[in-house]
N, C-alpha and C positions, 0 to 999 in steps of 0.2 A: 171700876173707876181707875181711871190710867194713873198712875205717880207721877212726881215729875221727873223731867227729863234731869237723867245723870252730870252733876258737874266734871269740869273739866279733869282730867285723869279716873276720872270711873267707869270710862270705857270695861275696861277689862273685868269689873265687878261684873257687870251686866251682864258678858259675855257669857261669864261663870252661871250665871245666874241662868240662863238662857239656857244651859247644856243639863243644867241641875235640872231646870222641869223639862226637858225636853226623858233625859234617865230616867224620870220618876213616872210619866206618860208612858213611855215604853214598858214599865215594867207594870204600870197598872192595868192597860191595856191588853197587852201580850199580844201586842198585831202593828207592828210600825202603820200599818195604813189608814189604822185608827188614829194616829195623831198628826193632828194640822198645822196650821202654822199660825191659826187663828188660837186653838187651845193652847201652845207653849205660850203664845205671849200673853195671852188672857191671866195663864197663871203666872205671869210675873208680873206683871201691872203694866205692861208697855203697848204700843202698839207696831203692826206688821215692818213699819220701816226701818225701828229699833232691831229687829232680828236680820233684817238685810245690807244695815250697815256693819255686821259682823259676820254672816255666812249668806254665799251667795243663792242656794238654795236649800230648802227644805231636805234633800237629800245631804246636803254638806254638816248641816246639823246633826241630823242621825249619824253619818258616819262617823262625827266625833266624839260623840256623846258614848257610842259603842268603841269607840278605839281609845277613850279613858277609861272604859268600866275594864275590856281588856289590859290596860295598862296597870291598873291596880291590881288583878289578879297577874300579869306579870312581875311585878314586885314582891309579892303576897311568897311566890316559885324561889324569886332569889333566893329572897332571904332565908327559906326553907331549907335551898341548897346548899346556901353559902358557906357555912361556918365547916363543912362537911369535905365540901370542896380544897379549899384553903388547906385542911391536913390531906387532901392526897386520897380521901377516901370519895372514889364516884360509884362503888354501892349505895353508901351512907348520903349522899349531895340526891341520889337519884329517889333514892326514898323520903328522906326533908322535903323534896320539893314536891310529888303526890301526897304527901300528910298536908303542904302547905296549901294544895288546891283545897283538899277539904274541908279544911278548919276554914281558910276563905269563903268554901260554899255556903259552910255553916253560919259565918258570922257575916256573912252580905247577900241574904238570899233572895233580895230584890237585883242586885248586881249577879247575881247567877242567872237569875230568870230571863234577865234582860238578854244575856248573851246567848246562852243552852238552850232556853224553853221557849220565847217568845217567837213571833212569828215573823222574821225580817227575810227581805229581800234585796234590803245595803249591807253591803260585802265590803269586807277591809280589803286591801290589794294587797291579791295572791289569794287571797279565800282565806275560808276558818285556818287552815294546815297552812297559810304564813303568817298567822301570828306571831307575835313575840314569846308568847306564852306555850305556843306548841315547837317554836324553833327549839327552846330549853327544853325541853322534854326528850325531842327527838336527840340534842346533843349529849342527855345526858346518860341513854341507851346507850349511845357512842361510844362516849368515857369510860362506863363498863365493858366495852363490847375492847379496846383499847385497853384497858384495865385486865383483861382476859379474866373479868367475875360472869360476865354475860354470855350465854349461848351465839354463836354465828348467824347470822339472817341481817335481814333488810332493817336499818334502823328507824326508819319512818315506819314502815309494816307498824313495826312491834310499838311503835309511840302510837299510832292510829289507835291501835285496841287496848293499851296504855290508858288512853283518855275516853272509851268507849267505858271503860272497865271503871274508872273513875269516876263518868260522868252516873252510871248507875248506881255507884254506890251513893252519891252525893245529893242525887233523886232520891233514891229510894227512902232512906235515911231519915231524910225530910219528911216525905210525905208518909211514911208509915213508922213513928218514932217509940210506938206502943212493943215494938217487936221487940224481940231480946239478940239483939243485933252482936255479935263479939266486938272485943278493944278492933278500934278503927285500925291501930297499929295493926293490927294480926292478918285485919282483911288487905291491910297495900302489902305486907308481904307475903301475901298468899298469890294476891295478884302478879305479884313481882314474880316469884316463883315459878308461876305458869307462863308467862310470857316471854321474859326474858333469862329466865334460869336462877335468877339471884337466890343464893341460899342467906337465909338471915341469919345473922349474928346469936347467938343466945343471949346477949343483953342487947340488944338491936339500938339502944340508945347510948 
């Protein structure tokens, strides 16, 4: 049964609302091609014209719906790095912000899935490697590499397998939680170690 139509200034609720089942579809599904544009609005109670007087196509909704799940996990990074950054240290800002992907992964594992695991074929512009969330990453190589904590090489290289290294453990983790896994701490700087050369702190915190 359709609701009624939004009064004046609740445009933008709908909107939301629109983007929210459109997230929740993608991650239930795990195949963007599985969702239509008859199911997001069915599950909000609207009909097709409701969804076209805010995104001009079906591809435009996906796109956004995926470039706020990215934007949370962007944020997720900051804040990881932030406080780290701020005193000058970009070992410490680079490791905050791979503990922050994964405590993220952890605690939004429909929002993981949607981006990592599902099957999509809408691309943010510039691909996965220009996101907001992989730009910090590869900057924060950098800061080390600048920082002379970091080994010499290509900073994207070393972000690429960075978030290979990350995206396995974040997988993994999840789906086999029975295993006697070490402190997640111990596995980014193990990661950190191999890749970029970071040696850890003895109290790394």
């Amino acid at each position: 049964m359709a609701r009624d139509r939004n009064r004046r200034g609740e445009g933008e609720q709908l909107r939301d609302e629109l983007l929210e089942a459109t997230e929740a579809l993608l991650t239930e599904t795990g195949d963007e091609r599985a969702v239509t544009v008859r199911a997001i609005v069915e599950r909000v109670g609207v009909t097709p014209p409701s969804l076209y007087r805010h995104f001009g196509s079906k591809e435009e909704v996906l796109r956004e719906a995926v470039s706020r799940r990215f934007g949370s996990l962007a944020r997720a990074i900051g804040a990881g790095a932030g406080p780290p950054a701020e005193r000058g240290d970009a070992a410490g800002a680079l490791r905050g912000g791979c503990l922050a992907y994964l405590w993220w992964a952890a605690d939004e594992p429909g929002g993981y899935a949607l981006l990592f695991t599902s099957r999509r074929d809408t691309l943010l512009p510039g691909g996965p490697s220009g996101t907001e969330a992989f730009e910090a990453l590869t900057g924060g190589v950098t800061a080390c590499q600048q920082a002379g904590v970091a080994r010499a090489g290509d900073p994207h290289r070393m972000a690429m397998l960075i978030w290979a290294g990350l995206h396995g453990l974040a997988s993994l983790t999840t789906a086999r939680p029975s295993i006697d896994w070490p402190p997640i701490e111990e596995l980014v700087d193990d990661l950190l170690a191999g890749i970029v050369g970071l040696q850890p702190d003895d109290d790394p915190r």
